[in-house]
C-alpha positions as CSV (number, residue, x, y, z in Angstrom):
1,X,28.9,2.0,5.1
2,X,28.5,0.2,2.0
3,X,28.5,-3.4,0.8
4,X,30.4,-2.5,-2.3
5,X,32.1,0.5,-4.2
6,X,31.9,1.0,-8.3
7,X,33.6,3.3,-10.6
8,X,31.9,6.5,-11.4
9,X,29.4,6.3,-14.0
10,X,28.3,3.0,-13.3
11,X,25.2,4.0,-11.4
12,X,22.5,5.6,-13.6
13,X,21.5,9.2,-12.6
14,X,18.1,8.2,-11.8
15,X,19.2,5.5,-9.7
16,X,20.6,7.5,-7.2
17,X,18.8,8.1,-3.8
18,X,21.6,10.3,-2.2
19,X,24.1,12.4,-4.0
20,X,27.4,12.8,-3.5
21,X,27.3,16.3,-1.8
22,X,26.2,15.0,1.2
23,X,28.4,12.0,1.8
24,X,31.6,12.8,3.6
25,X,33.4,9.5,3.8
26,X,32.3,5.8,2.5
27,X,33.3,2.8,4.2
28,X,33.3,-0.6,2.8
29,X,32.3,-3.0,5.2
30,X,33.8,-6.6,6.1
31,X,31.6,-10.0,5.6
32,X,28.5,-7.6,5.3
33,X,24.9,-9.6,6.8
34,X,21.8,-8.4,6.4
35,X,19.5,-9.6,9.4
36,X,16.2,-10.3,9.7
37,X,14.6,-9.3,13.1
38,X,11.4,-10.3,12.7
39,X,11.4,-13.3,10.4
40,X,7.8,-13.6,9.4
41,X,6.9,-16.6,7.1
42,X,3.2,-17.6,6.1
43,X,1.8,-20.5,7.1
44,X,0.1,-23.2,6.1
45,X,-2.8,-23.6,9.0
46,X,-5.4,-20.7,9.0
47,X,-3.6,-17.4,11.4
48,X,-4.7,-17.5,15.1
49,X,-5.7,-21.3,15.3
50,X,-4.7,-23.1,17.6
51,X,-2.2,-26.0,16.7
52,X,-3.4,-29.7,16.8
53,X,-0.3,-30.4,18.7
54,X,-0.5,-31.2,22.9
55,X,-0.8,-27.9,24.1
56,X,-2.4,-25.9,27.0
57,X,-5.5,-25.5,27.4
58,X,-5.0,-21.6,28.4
59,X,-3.1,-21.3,24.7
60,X,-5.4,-23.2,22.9
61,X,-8.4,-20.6,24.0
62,X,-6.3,-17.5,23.9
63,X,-5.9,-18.3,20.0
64,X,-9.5,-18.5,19.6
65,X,-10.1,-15.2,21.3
66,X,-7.3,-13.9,19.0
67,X,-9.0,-15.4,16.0
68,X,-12.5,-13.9,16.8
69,X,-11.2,-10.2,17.5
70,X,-9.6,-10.9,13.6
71,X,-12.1,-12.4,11.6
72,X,-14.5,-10.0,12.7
73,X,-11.8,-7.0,12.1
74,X,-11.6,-8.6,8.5
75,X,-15.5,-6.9,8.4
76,X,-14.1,-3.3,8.4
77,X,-12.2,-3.4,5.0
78,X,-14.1,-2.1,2.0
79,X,-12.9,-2.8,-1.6
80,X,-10.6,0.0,-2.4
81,X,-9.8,1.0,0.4
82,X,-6.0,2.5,1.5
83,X,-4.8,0.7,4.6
84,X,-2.7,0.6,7.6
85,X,-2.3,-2.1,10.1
86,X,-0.3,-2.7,13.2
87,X,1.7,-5.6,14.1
88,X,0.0,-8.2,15.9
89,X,-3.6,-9.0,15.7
90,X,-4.3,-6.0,13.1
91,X,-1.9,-7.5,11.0
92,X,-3.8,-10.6,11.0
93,X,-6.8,-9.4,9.9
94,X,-5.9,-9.3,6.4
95,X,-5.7,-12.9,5.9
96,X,-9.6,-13.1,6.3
97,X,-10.8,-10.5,3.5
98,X,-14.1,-11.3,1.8
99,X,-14.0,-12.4,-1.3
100,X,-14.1,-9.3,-4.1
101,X,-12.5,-7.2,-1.1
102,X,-8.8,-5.5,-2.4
103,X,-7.3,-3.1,0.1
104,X,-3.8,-1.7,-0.6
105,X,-1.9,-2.1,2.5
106,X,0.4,0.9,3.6
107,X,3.5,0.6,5.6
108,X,4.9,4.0,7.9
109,X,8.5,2.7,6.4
110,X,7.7,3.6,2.5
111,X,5.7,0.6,1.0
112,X,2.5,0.6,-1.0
113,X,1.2,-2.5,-1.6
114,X,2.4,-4.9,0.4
115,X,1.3,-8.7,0.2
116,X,1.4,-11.7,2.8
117,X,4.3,-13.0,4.4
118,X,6.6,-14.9,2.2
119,X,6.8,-18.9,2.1
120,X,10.2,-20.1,4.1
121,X,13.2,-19.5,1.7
122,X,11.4,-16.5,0.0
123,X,12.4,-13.8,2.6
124,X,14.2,-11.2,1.6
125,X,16.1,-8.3,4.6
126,X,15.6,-5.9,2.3
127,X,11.3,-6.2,2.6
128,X,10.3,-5.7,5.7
129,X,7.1,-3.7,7.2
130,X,7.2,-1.2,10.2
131,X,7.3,-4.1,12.1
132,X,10.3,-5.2,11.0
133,X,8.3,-8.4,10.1
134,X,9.4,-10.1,6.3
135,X,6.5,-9.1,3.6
136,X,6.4,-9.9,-0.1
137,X,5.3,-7.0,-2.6
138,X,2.3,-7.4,-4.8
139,X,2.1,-6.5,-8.3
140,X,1.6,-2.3,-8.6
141,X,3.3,-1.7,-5.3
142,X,5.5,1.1,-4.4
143,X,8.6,1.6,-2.4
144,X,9.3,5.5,-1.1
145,X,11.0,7.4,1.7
146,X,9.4,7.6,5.1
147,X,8.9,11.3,4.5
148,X,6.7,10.3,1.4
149,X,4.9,7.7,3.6
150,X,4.1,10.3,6.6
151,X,3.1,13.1,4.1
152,X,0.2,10.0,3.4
153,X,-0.8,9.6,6.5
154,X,-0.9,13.2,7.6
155,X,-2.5,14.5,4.4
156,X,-5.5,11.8,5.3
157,X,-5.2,9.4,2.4
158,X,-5.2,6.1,4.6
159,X,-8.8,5.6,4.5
160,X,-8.6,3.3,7.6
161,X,-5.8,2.0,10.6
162,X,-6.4,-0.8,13.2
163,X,-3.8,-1.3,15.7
164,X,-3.8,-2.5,19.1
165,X,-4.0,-1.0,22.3
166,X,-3.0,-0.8,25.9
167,X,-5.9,0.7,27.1
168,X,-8.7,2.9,25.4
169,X,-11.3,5.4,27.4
170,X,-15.1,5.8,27.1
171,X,-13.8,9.0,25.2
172,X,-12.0,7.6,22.9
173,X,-8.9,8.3,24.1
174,X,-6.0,5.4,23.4
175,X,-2.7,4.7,25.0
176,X,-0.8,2.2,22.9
177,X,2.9,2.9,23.0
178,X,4.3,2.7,26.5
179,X,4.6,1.3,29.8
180,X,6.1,3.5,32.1
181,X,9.9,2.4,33.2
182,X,9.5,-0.3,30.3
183,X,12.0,-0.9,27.9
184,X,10.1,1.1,24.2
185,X,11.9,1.4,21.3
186,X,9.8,4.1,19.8
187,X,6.4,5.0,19.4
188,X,6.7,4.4,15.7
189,X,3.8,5.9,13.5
190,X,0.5,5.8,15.8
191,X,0.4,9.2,16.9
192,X,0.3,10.9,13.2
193,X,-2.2,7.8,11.9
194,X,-5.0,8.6,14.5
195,X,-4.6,11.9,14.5
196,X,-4.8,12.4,10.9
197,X,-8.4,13.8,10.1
198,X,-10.5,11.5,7.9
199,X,-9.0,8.4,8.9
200,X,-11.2,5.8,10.7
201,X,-9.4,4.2,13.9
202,X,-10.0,0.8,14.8
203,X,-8.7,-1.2,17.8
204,X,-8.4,-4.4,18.4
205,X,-7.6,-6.0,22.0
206,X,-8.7,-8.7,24.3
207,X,-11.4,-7.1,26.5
208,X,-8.9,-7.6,29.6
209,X,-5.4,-7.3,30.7
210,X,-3.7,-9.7,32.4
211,X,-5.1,-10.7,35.8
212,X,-8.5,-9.3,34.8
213,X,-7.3,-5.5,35.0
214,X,-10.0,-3.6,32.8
215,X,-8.5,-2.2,29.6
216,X,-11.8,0.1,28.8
217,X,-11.5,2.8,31.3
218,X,-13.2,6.1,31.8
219,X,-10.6,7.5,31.6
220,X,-6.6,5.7,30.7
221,X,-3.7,5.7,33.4
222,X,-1.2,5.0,30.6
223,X,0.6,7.9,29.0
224,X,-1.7,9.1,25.6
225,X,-1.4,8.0,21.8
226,X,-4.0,10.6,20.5
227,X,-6.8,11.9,22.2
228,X,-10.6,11.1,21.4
229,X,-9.4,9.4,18.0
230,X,-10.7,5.7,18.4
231,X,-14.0,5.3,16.5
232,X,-14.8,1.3,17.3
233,X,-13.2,-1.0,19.4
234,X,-13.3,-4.9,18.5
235,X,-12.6,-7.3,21.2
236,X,-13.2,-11.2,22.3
237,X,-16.1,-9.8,24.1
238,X,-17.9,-7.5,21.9
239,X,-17.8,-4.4,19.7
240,X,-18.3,-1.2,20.6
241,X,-18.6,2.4,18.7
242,X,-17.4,5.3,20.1
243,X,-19.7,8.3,19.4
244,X,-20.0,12.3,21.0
245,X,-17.6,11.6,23.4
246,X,-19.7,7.9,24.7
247,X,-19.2,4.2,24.6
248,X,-22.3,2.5,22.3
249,X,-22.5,-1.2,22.4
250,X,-23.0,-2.0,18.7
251,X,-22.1,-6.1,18.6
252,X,-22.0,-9.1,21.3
253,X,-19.8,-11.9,20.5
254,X,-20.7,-15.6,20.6
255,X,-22.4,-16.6,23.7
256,X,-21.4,-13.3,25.4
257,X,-23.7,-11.2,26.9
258,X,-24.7,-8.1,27.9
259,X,-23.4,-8.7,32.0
260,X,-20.5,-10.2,30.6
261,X,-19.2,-6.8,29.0
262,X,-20.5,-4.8,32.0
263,X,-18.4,-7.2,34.1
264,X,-15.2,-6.7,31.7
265,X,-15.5,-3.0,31.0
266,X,-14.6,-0.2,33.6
267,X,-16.6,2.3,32.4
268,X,-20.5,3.2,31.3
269,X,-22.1,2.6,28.2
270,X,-25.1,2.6,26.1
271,X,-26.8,-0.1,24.2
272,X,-27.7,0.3,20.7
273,X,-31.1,-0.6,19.9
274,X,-29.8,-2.6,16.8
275,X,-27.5,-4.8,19.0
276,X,-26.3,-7.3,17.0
277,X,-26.1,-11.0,18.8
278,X,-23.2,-12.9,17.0
């Protein structure tokens, strides 16, 4: 299905993604719409604050946990470096680079380069991450097939990846993409990113799960994204490393301490002797 049909010869030969041999019929659609999904816009108040409008309590905190587990995500970028983020909280992260810090953002649908969410009335359908969330393109960026984009990821050229997860285990295991008899629409590109050898996996989550349920096990219920392929996990609480096979407290958050991550965390772990105290 097409939105409109020309005369041979009016598309250059190098302008041509699929040839003719492989096209059967061609239909040209009716009042054709591009929709936007996931309309994304930036905006003008720092990402993850909470608004200076009435609202709950319970949302106004739950942004400040959000923004914590970004800012300090923001930490792991080095200048150079070849990234990809989830949606969500990862996402967010690159809104607080240091200054001097350029990372070229990678996208599992065939982008290279991607920039921040466009201003209202700049979105475009046709630029959207794997999120299906509106981006803009920075200058030197790349568009290319998914194909192109996996080869990247599985040949270990994405220096880094931070996502979210469901739960992780003391091994390092993660379970990110499903809920068992919940609705999924795919398990997208997680499984070749964090088990692509050479790229570091970071996750970020809020230390608990709804009703206080641990989310740091010994070992995760949830069905498996990779298997021991986490290397740190950042959360409201704290940070830890994972390292042969164990959980290593590396970082306590603001006025959190040491019982307080025992308390949240459903499995052992060791202290580092450099702890840092937020």
């Amino acid at each position: 299905q097409v939105e409109e049909i020309v005369p041979v010869g009016s598309l250059r030969p190098e302008d041509i993604h699929l040839p003719g041999i492989f096209v059967k019929r061609i239909i040209q659609g009716k009042g054709y719409e591009k929709r936007i999904e996931r309309l994304t816009l930036t905006e003008e108040k720092p990402v993850g604050v909470a608004d200076a409008s009435p609202a709950s309590d319970e949302k106004d905190e739950a942004a400040r946990r959000r923004e914590k587990i970004v800012r300090r995500a923001a930490k792991e970028f080095k200048n150079g470096m070849y990234v990809n983020l989830g949606i969500g909280m990862p996402m967010l992260a690159s809104n607080y680079l240091k200054k001097g810090v350029n990372v070229h953002l990678q996208s599992e649908n065939g982008i290279l380069g991607f920039g921040p969410f466009p201003k209202p009335g700049e979105q475009d359908p046709d630029l959207i991450n794997a999120g299906k969330e509106t981006i803009t393109l920075l200058p030197g960026a790349s568009l290319f097939s998914s194909d192109d984009s996996f080869a990247m990821i599985r040949g270990s050229h994405v220096d880094l990846t931070i996502l979210g997860a469901l739960q992780v285990s003391a091994k390092g295991d993660l379970a990110n993409w499903i809920i068992p008899r919940k609705m999924v629409k795919g398990m997208g590109g997680a499984m070749d990113l964090v088990a692509s050898p050479g790229t570091r996996v970071v996750v970020t989550m809020e230390h608990l799960a709804k009703g206080g349920k641990h989310k740091i096990l010994d070992d995760c219920t949830l069905p498996l994204t990779g298997v021991g392929c986490v290397d740190t996990i950042i959360t409201d609480l704290c940070v830890f490393d994972v390292k042969d096979g164990s959980l290593v407290l590396t970082e306590l958050m603001e006025d959190v301490s040491v019982d307080d991550v025992k308390r949240g965390t459903g499995a052992a772990f060791k202290i580092s002797p450099d702890l840092i105290q937020n």
